[in-house]
N, C-alpha and C positions, 0 to 999 in steps of 0.2 A: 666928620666922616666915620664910619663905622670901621674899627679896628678890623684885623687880617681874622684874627684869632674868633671875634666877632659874627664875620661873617660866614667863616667854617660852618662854626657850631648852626647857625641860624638856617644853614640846607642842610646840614647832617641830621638834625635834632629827628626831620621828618623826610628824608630821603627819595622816600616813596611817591609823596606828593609833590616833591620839588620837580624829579622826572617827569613825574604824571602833566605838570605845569609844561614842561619841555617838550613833550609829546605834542602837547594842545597848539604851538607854536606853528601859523599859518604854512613857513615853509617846511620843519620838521614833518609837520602830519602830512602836507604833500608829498614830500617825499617817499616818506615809510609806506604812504599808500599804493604810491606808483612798482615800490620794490616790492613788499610784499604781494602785489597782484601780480607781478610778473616773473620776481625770481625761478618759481616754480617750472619755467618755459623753458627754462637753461639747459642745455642737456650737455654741453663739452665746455673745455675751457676757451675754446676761441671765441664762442658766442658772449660768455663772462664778459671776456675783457671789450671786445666787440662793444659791447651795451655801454657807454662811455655811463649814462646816468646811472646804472645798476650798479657799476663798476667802485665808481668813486662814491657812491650809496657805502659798499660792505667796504672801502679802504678807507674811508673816513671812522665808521664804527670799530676798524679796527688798531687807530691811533697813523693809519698810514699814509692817512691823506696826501702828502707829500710825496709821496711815491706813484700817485694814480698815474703819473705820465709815464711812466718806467713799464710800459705792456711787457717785454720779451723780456724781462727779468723775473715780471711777476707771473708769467706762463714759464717758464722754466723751472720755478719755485713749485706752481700748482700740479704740470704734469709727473712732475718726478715724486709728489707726494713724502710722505714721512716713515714709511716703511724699512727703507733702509737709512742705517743710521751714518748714512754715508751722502744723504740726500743731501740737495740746496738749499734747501730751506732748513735742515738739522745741523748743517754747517754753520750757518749763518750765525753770527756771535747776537742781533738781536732776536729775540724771540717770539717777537711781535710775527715774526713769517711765518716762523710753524705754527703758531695758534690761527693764523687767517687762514693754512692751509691745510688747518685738522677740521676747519668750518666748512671749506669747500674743498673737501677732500674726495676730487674727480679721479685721483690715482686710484681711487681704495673701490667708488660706488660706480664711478662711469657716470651714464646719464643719470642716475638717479641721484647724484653728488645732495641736488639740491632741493629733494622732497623723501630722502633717507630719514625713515623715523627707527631706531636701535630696537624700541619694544613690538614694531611689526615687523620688520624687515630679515632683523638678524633672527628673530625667531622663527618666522618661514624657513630662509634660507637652510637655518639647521636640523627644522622638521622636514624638511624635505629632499636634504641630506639622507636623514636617516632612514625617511621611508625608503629610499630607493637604494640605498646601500647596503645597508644595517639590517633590511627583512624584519622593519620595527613594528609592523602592524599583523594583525591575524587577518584570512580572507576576507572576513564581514567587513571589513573597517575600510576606507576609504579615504587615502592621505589627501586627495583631490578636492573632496566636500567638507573632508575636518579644515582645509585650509581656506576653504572659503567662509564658512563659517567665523573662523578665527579673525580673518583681513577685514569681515563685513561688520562687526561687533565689539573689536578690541578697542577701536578711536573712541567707545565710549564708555571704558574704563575710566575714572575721574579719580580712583582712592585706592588701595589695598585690599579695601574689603571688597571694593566690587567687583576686584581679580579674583578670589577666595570666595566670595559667592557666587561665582561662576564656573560650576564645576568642570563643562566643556572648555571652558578657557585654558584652565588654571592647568589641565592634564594637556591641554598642546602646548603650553610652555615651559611644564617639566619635562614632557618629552623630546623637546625640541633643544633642548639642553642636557639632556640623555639623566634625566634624573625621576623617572617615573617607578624604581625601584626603592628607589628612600624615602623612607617611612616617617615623615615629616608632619607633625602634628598641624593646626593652625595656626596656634598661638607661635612655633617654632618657625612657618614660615613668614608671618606678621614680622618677627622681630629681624628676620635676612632681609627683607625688606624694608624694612624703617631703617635698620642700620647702614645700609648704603655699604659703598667701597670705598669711602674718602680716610675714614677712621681704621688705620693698622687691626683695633684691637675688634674689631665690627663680630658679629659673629658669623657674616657671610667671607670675611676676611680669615678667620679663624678656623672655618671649617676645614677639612682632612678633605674633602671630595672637591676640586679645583672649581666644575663645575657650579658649585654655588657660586662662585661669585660671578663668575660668567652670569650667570640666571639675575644676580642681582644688579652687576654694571646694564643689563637690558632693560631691565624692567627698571629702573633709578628713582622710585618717588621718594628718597632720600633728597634726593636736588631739586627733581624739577616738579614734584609733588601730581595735581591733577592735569597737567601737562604731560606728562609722564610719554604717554600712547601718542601722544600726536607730534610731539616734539620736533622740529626740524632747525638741525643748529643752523645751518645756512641761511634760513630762513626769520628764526627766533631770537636766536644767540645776536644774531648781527642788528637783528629791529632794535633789541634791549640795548643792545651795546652803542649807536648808535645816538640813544636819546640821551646816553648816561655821557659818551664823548661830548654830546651839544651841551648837555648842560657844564663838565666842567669848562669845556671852550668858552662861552658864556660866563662865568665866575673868572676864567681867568681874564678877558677884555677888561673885567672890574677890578681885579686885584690879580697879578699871576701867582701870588703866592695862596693866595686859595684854592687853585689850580692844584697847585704840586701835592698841596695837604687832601684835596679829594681824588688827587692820580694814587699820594700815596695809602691812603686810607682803603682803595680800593683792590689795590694790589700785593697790601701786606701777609697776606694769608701766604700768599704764592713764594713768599719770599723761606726758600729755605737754606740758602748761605750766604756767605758774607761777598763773594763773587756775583751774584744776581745782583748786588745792590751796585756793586762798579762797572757793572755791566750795561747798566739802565742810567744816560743821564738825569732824570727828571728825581728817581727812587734817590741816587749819588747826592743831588742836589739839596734833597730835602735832608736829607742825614750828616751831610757837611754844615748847611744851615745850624740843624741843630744842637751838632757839636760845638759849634762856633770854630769850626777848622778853615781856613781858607781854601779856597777854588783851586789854588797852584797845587794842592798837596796831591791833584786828580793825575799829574804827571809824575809821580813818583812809584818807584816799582810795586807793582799790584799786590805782590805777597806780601807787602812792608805796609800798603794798606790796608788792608785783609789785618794782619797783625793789630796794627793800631783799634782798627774798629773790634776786636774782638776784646779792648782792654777798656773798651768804654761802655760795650751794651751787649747782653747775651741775644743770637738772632731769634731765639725762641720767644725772644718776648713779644715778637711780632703776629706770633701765633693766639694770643688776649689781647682780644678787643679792649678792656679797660687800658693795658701799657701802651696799646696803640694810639689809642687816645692822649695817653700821660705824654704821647711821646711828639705827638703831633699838636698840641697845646705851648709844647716848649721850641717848633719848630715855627708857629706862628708869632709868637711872641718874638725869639730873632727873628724873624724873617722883618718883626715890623719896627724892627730896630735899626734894619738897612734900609728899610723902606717905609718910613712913618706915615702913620695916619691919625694917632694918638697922641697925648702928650707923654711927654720922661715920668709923668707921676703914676700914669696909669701901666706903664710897662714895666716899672722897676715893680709895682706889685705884682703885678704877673709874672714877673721872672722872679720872684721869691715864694710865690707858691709853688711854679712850677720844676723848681733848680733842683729839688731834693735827688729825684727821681733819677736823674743821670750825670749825678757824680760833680755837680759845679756848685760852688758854693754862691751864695747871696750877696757877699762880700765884691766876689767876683765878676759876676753878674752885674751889681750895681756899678762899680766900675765900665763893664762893656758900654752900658747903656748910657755913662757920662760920654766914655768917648767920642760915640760914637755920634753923640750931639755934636 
Protein backbone atom coordinates (compact mmCIF):
# COMPACT_ATOMS: atom_id res chain seq x y z
CA UNK A 1 0.00 0.00 0.00
CA UNK A 2 1.14 3.32 -0.78
CA UNK A 3 2.47 5.29 2.21
CA UNK A 4 0.52 8.63 3.65
CA UNK A 5 3.42 10.67 2.83
CA UNK A 6 3.25 8.93 -0.69
CA UNK A 7 0.14 9.67 -1.64
CA UNK A 8 0.21 13.53 -0.67
CA UNK A 9 2.97 14.05 -2.78
CA UNK A 10 1.42 12.06 -5.84
CA UNK A 11 -1.94 14.77 -5.90
CA UNK A 12 0.10 17.66 -4.87
CA UNK A 13 2.98 17.17 -7.29
CA UNK A 14 0.26 18.22 -10.13
CA UNK A 15 -2.81 19.66 -8.18
CA UNK A 16 -4.31 21.18 -11.05
CA UNK A 17 -4.86 18.09 -12.80
CA UNK A 18 -5.91 16.03 -9.94
CA UNK A 19 -8.91 18.66 -9.58
CA UNK A 20 -9.44 18.73 -13.08
CA UNK A 21 -9.81 14.70 -12.63
CA UNK A 22 -12.45 15.70 -9.81
CA UNK A 23 -14.28 18.00 -11.94
CA UNK A 24 -14.62 15.09 -14.65
CA UNK A 25 -16.31 12.98 -11.89
CA UNK A 26 -20.03 11.90 -13.23
CA UNK A 27 -21.72 13.20 -10.17
CA UNK A 28 -19.27 16.41 -9.35
CA UNK A 29 -19.81 17.66 -13.15
CA UNK A 30 -23.45 17.08 -12.43
CA UNK A 31 -23.64 19.00 -9.94
CA UNK A 32 -21.49 22.06 -10.62
CA UNK A 33 -23.63 22.11 -13.81
CA UNK A 34 -26.83 22.22 -12.28
CA UNK A 35 -25.33 25.10 -9.76
CA UNK A 36 -23.67 27.04 -11.92
CA UNK A 37 -26.68 27.27 -14.38
CA UNK A 38 -28.76 28.33 -11.65
CA UNK A 39 -27.10 29.97 -8.96
CA UNK A 40 -27.31 33.09 -10.84
CA UNK A 41 -31.59 33.08 -10.28
CA UNK A 42 -31.04 33.60 -6.64
CA UNK A 43 -31.98 36.84 -5.69
CA UNK A 44 -32.58 36.72 -1.43
CA UNK A 45 -31.38 34.55 1.08
CA UNK A 46 -34.70 32.63 1.40
CA UNK A 47 -34.62 31.38 -2.12
CA UNK A 48 -30.66 30.16 -1.15
CA UNK A 49 -31.41 28.12 1.46
CA UNK A 50 -34.93 27.19 -0.17
CA UNK A 51 -32.94 25.37 -3.20
CA UNK A 52 -31.99 22.43 -0.85
CA UNK A 53 -29.53 21.23 -3.96
CA UNK A 54 -27.94 24.71 -4.48
CA UNK A 55 -27.77 25.01 -0.92
CA UNK A 56 -25.73 21.90 0.17
CA UNK A 57 -23.90 22.57 -3.59
CA UNK A 58 -22.04 26.00 -1.92
CA UNK A 59 -22.07 24.17 2.03
CA UNK A 60 -20.38 21.35 0.89
CA UNK A 61 -17.71 23.71 -1.00
CA UNK A 62 -17.41 25.47 1.83
CA UNK A 63 -16.31 22.64 4.38
CA UNK A 64 -19.90 22.97 5.96
CA UNK A 65 -21.73 20.22 4.71
CA UNK A 66 -22.71 19.13 8.04
CA UNK A 67 -24.51 22.11 8.82
CA UNK A 68 -26.70 22.11 5.40
CA UNK A 69 -29.71 21.15 7.88
CA UNK A 70 -29.16 23.97 10.19
CA UNK A 71 -31.43 26.74 7.57
CA UNK A 72 -32.31 29.37 10.37
CA UNK A 73 -28.78 29.47 11.72
CA UNK A 74 -27.31 29.75 8.34
CA UNK A 75 -30.00 32.75 7.38
CA UNK A 76 -29.26 34.45 10.38
CA UNK A 77 -25.46 34.21 9.53
CA UNK A 78 -26.30 35.43 5.86
CA UNK A 79 -28.86 38.25 6.57
CA UNK A 80 -26.85 39.93 9.15
CA UNK A 81 -23.68 39.79 6.79
CA UNK A 82 -20.06 40.84 8.00
CA UNK A 83 -20.17 44.36 8.21
CA UNK A 84 -20.43 44.88 11.57
CA UNK A 85 -18.00 43.41 13.57
CA UNK A 86 -20.54 42.46 16.04
CA UNK A 87 -22.30 40.23 13.38
CA UNK A 88 -23.19 36.24 13.65
CA UNK A 89 -21.13 35.02 11.63
CA UNK A 90 -17.86 37.48 12.91
CA UNK A 91 -18.89 36.16 16.18
CA UNK A 92 -18.62 32.80 15.45
CA UNK A 93 -15.18 31.28 16.88
CA UNK A 94 -15.15 29.10 13.35
CA UNK A 95 -14.44 31.01 10.38
CA UNK A 96 -15.56 28.85 7.93
CA UNK A 97 -19.13 31.17 8.39
CA UNK A 98 -17.85 34.32 7.46
CA UNK A 99 -15.95 33.22 4.49
CA UNK A 100 -19.39 31.33 3.12
CA UNK A 101 -20.86 34.64 4.04
CA UNK A 102 -18.31 37.10 2.30
CA UNK A 103 -19.33 34.43 -0.94
CA UNK A 104 -22.95 35.05 -0.48
CA UNK A 105 -22.77 38.27 0.78
CA UNK A 106 -26.79 39.22 0.30
CA UNK A 107 -26.31 41.88 3.36
CA UNK A 108 -23.69 43.83 1.37
CA UNK A 109 -25.23 43.24 -2.83
CA UNK A 110 -29.12 42.32 -2.18
CA UNK A 111 -30.32 40.45 -5.15
CA UNK A 112 -27.26 40.82 -6.98
CA UNK A 113 -25.34 38.80 -3.94
CA UNK A 114 -24.91 36.17 -6.63
CA UNK A 115 -23.91 37.54 -10.17
CA UNK A 116 -21.65 40.76 -8.12
CA UNK A 117 -18.57 40.91 -10.38
CA UNK A 118 -16.14 43.78 -7.93
CA UNK A 119 -14.36 45.00 -11.47
CA UNK A 120 -18.02 45.91 -13.02
CA UNK A 121 -20.24 46.60 -10.41
CA UNK A 122 -18.16 48.41 -7.82
CA UNK A 123 -16.85 50.47 -10.56
CA UNK A 124 -20.40 51.68 -11.86
CA UNK A 125 -21.57 52.02 -8.69
CA UNK A 126 -18.70 54.65 -7.89
CA UNK A 127 -18.82 56.36 -11.48
CA UNK A 128 -22.11 56.97 -11.03
CA UNK A 129 -21.81 58.09 -7.66
CA UNK A 130 -19.65 60.65 -8.78
CA UNK A 131 -21.38 61.60 -11.87
CA UNK A 132 -24.44 62.68 -10.05
CA UNK A 133 -22.93 63.98 -6.93
CA UNK A 134 -19.37 65.17 -7.53
CA UNK A 135 -20.66 67.30 -11.12
CA UNK A 136 -17.68 64.87 -12.46
CA UNK A 137 -18.36 65.20 -15.93
CA UNK A 138 -18.50 68.40 -18.40
CA UNK A 139 -22.00 68.95 -20.49
CA UNK A 140 -20.65 66.87 -23.56
CA UNK A 141 -20.00 63.88 -21.59
CA UNK A 142 -22.61 61.58 -20.87
CA UNK A 143 -22.28 59.28 -17.56
CA UNK A 144 -25.33 57.28 -19.10
CA UNK A 145 -23.53 55.97 -22.51
CA UNK A 146 -19.91 56.01 -20.87
CA UNK A 147 -21.53 53.41 -18.63
CA UNK A 148 -22.94 51.44 -20.99
CA UNK A 149 -20.14 51.39 -22.93
CA UNK A 150 -18.09 50.38 -20.00
CA UNK A 151 -20.88 47.18 -18.70
CA UNK A 152 -21.10 46.18 -22.55
CA UNK A 153 -17.02 45.73 -23.05
CA UNK A 154 -15.30 45.22 -19.76
CA UNK A 155 -16.42 41.19 -19.34
CA UNK A 156 -13.80 41.17 -22.22
CA UNK A 157 -10.97 42.53 -20.46
CA UNK A 158 -8.74 39.07 -20.15
CA UNK A 159 -5.14 40.81 -19.10
CA UNK A 160 -3.88 44.36 -17.93
CA UNK A 161 -2.93 45.34 -21.13
CA UNK A 162 -6.19 45.00 -22.52
CA UNK A 163 -7.41 47.43 -19.53
CA UNK A 164 -4.50 49.92 -20.63
CA UNK A 165 -5.20 49.53 -24.17
CA UNK A 166 -8.38 50.64 -23.84
CA UNK A 167 -8.30 54.10 -23.33
CA UNK A 168 -12.30 54.47 -22.81
CA UNK A 169 -12.18 51.78 -20.16
CA UNK A 170 -9.18 52.57 -18.40
CA UNK A 171 -10.63 56.63 -17.88
CA UNK A 172 -14.04 55.04 -16.30
CA UNK A 173 -12.29 53.30 -13.92
CA UNK A 174 -9.93 56.01 -12.86
CA UNK A 175 -12.69 57.92 -12.53
CA UNK A 176 -14.85 55.82 -10.91
CA UNK A 177 -12.35 55.56 -8.24
CA UNK A 178 -12.01 59.31 -8.35
CA UNK A 179 -8.36 59.09 -9.71
CA UNK A 180 -8.56 60.72 -13.11
CA UNK A 181 -6.21 63.62 -11.80
CA UNK A 182 -3.03 61.41 -11.10
CA UNK A 183 -0.67 61.35 -13.43
CA UNK A 184 0.13 57.87 -13.63
CA UNK A 185 2.35 56.51 -16.31
CA UNK A 186 1.58 52.85 -17.86
CA UNK A 187 4.17 51.24 -16.89
CA UNK A 188 3.29 52.75 -13.14
CA UNK A 189 -0.15 51.49 -13.58
CA UNK A 190 0.94 47.89 -14.92
CA UNK A 191 2.72 47.42 -11.69
CA UNK A 192 -0.58 48.72 -9.20
CA UNK A 193 -2.06 46.13 -10.95
CA UNK A 194 0.20 43.16 -10.96
CA UNK A 195 0.98 43.92 -7.40
CA UNK A 196 -2.48 43.32 -6.02
CA UNK A 197 -3.48 44.13 -2.32
CA UNK A 198 -2.38 40.85 -0.70
CA UNK A 199 1.36 42.05 -0.30
CA UNK A 200 1.78 44.93 2.74
CA UNK A 201 4.75 46.12 0.66
CA UNK A 202 2.55 46.09 -3.14
CA UNK A 203 2.85 49.61 -4.46
CA UNK A 204 -0.86 49.88 -4.83
CA UNK A 205 -0.62 49.20 -0.89
CA UNK A 206 2.21 51.83 -0.57
CA UNK A 207 0.66 54.52 -2.23
CA UNK A 208 -0.22 57.91 -0.35
CA UNK A 209 -3.63 58.29 -2.26
CA UNK A 210 -5.96 55.44 -0.43
CA UNK A 211 -7.74 55.16 -3.69
CA UNK A 212 -5.25 53.12 -5.42
CA UNK A 213 -5.90 50.47 -3.71
CA UNK A 214 -9.44 50.56 -3.84
CA UNK A 215 -8.79 50.71 -7.95
CA UNK A 216 -6.52 47.71 -7.40
CA UNK A 217 -8.74 45.37 -4.82
CA UNK A 218 -11.45 45.91 -8.01
CA UNK A 219 -9.76 45.41 -10.73
CA UNK A 220 -7.47 42.18 -8.75
CA UNK A 221 -5.63 40.41 -11.84
CA UNK A 222 -3.22 39.80 -9.06
CA UNK A 223 -5.47 36.78 -7.94
CA UNK A 224 -7.83 36.09 -10.21
CA UNK A 225 -5.79 37.03 -13.36
CA UNK A 226 -8.18 36.72 -16.93
CA UNK A 227 -11.02 36.22 -14.66
CA UNK A 228 -10.62 39.28 -13.31
CA UNK A 229 -14.04 41.20 -15.12
CA UNK A 230 -16.27 38.34 -14.77
CA UNK A 231 -15.44 36.99 -11.69
CA UNK A 232 -18.48 35.97 -9.49
CA UNK A 233 -17.27 34.64 -6.04
CA UNK A 234 -20.65 33.05 -5.42
CA UNK A 235 -20.62 31.62 -8.33
CA UNK A 236 -16.70 30.74 -9.00
CA UNK A 237 -15.18 30.68 -5.61
CA UNK A 238 -17.62 28.04 -4.54
CA UNK A 239 -17.53 25.75 -8.24
CA UNK A 240 -13.42 25.88 -7.45
CA UNK A 241 -13.88 25.29 -3.94
CA UNK A 242 -16.13 22.54 -4.28
CA UNK A 243 -14.05 20.35 -6.66
CA UNK A 244 -11.06 21.00 -4.42
CA UNK A 245 -13.46 19.87 -1.00
CA UNK A 246 -14.37 16.50 -3.30
CA UNK A 247 -11.25 15.77 -3.98
CA UNK A 248 -9.68 15.97 -0.59
CA UNK A 249 -13.14 14.12 0.78
CA UNK A 250 -12.01 11.49 -1.76
CA UNK A 251 -8.21 11.24 -0.42
CA UNK A 252 -9.38 11.20 2.78
CA UNK A 253 -12.00 7.77 2.19
CA UNK A 254 -8.38 6.38 1.17
CA UNK A 255 -6.24 7.69 3.88
CA UNK A 256 -7.73 10.59 6.43
CA UNK A 257 -4.34 11.58 6.85
CA UNK A 258 -4.01 12.76 3.53
CA UNK A 259 -6.87 14.60 4.10
CA UNK A 260 -5.64 16.74 6.90
CA UNK A 261 -2.09 17.36 4.97
CA UNK A 262 -4.15 18.67 1.68
CA UNK A 263 -6.87 20.72 4.24
CA UNK A 264 -3.54 21.76 5.77
CA UNK A 265 -1.54 22.60 2.71
CA UNK A 266 -4.26 24.58 1.61
CA UNK A 267 -4.95 26.66 4.32
CA UNK A 268 -1.59 27.53 5.56
CA UNK A 269 -1.20 30.72 3.80
CA UNK A 270 -4.18 31.98 5.86
CA UNK A 271 -2.69 30.88 8.99
CA UNK A 272 -1.37 33.99 10.64
CA UNK A 273 -1.30 33.10 14.45
CA UNK A 274 -0.92 30.53 16.66
CA UNK A 275 -4.78 30.85 17.88
CA UNK A 276 -6.16 30.17 14.02
CA UNK A 277 -4.44 26.79 14.53
CA UNK A 278 -6.35 26.00 18.00
CA UNK A 279 -9.01 27.16 16.51
CA UNK A 280 -9.36 24.91 13.57
CA UNK A 281 -9.61 21.08 14.64
CA UNK A 282 -8.44 19.59 11.42
CA UNK A 283 -5.19 22.71 11.15
CA UNK A 284 -4.78 21.54 15.49
CA UNK A 285 -4.56 18.05 14.42
CA UNK A 286 -2.12 18.11 11.80
CA UNK A 287 0.31 20.30 14.05
CA UNK A 288 -0.08 18.08 17.26
CA UNK A 289 0.61 14.94 14.81
CA UNK A 290 3.54 16.55 13.88
CA UNK A 291 4.92 17.62 17.00
CA UNK A 292 4.18 14.15 18.37
CA UNK A 293 2.15 16.11 21.23
CA UNK A 294 -0.76 14.12 22.32
CA UNK A 295 -4.63 14.90 21.68
CA UNK A 296 -5.15 15.53 25.50
CA UNK A 297 -2.81 18.45 25.42
CA UNK A 298 -6.12 20.17 23.16
CA UNK A 299 -7.77 20.59 26.71
CA UNK A 300 -5.27 22.55 28.29
CA UNK A 301 -5.48 26.40 28.77
CA UNK A 302 -5.17 27.88 25.29
CA UNK A 303 -2.51 30.50 26.08
CA UNK A 304 -0.25 27.67 27.59
CA UNK A 305 -0.81 26.15 24.16
CA UNK A 306 -0.15 29.22 22.20
CA UNK A 307 2.98 29.25 24.39
CA UNK A 308 4.14 25.70 23.88
CA UNK A 309 3.56 25.95 20.01
CA UNK A 310 5.38 29.08 19.69
CA UNK A 311 8.68 27.16 21.21
CA UNK A 312 8.49 24.55 18.57
CA UNK A 313 7.93 26.46 15.13
CA UNK A 314 7.79 30.08 14.12
CA UNK A 315 4.05 30.72 12.38
CA UNK A 316 5.63 32.46 9.68
CA UNK A 317 7.02 29.57 8.45
CA UNK A 318 3.72 28.72 7.18
CA UNK A 319 3.91 31.55 4.95
CA UNK A 320 6.95 29.34 2.46
CA UNK A 321 5.72 26.86 0.59
CA UNK A 322 9.08 24.98 0.84
CA UNK A 323 8.56 24.79 5.18
CA UNK A 324 5.25 23.91 4.44
CA UNK A 325 6.06 21.34 2.71
CA UNK A 326 9.28 20.31 5.20
CA UNK A 327 6.44 20.47 7.52
CA UNK A 328 3.90 18.45 6.18
CA UNK A 329 6.29 15.50 4.97
CA UNK A 330 7.03 15.26 8.89
CA UNK A 331 3.28 15.35 9.69
CA UNK A 332 2.71 12.37 7.13
CA UNK A 333 5.36 10.47 8.20
CA UNK A 334 3.84 10.42 12.01
CA UNK A 335 0.68 10.40 10.96
CA UNK A 336 1.85 6.92 9.36
CA UNK A 337 3.42 5.89 12.48
CA UNK A 338 -0.16 5.87 14.08
CA UNK A 339 -1.55 4.54 11.28
CA UNK A 340 0.82 2.24 9.18
CA UNK A 341 0.87 1.55 5.70
CA UNK A 342 4.55 0.99 5.44
CA UNK A 343 7.05 -0.96 6.99
CA UNK A 344 9.38 0.45 10.37
CA UNK A 345 12.40 0.52 7.74
CA UNK A 346 10.79 2.71 5.42
CA UNK A 347 9.61 5.33 8.12
CA UNK A 348 12.51 5.53 10.40
CA UNK A 349 14.21 6.78 7.07
CA UNK A 350 11.69 9.20 6.53
CA UNK A 351 11.77 10.41 10.03
CA UNK A 352 15.51 10.97 9.85
CA UNK A 353 15.38 12.96 6.83
CA UNK A 354 12.68 14.75 7.79
CA UNK A 355 13.40 15.30 12.03
CA UNK A 356 16.02 18.09 11.42
CA UNK A 357 13.66 20.63 10.42
CA UNK A 358 11.60 20.95 13.65
CA UNK A 359 13.60 20.45 16.60
CA UNK A 360 13.50 16.23 17.19
CA UNK A 361 16.25 14.48 16.96
CA UNK A 362 16.61 10.99 14.93
CA UNK A 363 17.57 9.28 18.07
CA UNK A 364 14.23 10.17 19.20
CA UNK A 365 12.44 9.63 16.47
CA UNK A 366 13.64 6.10 15.97
CA UNK A 367 12.61 5.43 19.34
CA UNK A 368 8.78 6.79 18.62
CA UNK A 369 8.71 4.62 15.63
CA UNK A 370 10.02 1.28 17.87
CA UNK A 371 7.12 2.03 20.07
CA UNK A 372 4.93 2.63 18.61
CA UNK A 373 5.18 -0.87 16.66
Amino acid sequence: MVSTYASYKLITRDIDTAISRVEKQPTVKRETEYFLANIGNVKSVDEFVSNTRLFKYAMKAFNLEDMAYAKAFMKKALNEGLSDPDSFANKLTDKRYAEFVKAFNFAAYGEDATTYVAARDATVKNYMSRATGDGLFPPTESAKQETAYFETNIGKVQSIDDLLDDARLLDYALRAFNLEKETFSRAQLFDILSGGTTDPDSPANKHSNENVKKFAAAFDFATLGEKTTTYVAARDLTASKYARQTLEENAGNENEGVRLALYFQRKAADIKNYYAILGDSALSKVVRTALGLPDAIANADVDQQVKLLQKKFDIEDFQDPKKVEKFLARFTTMWEIENPTTSVQSLTLSLFNNSNSFGISPDTMLAIATLKR
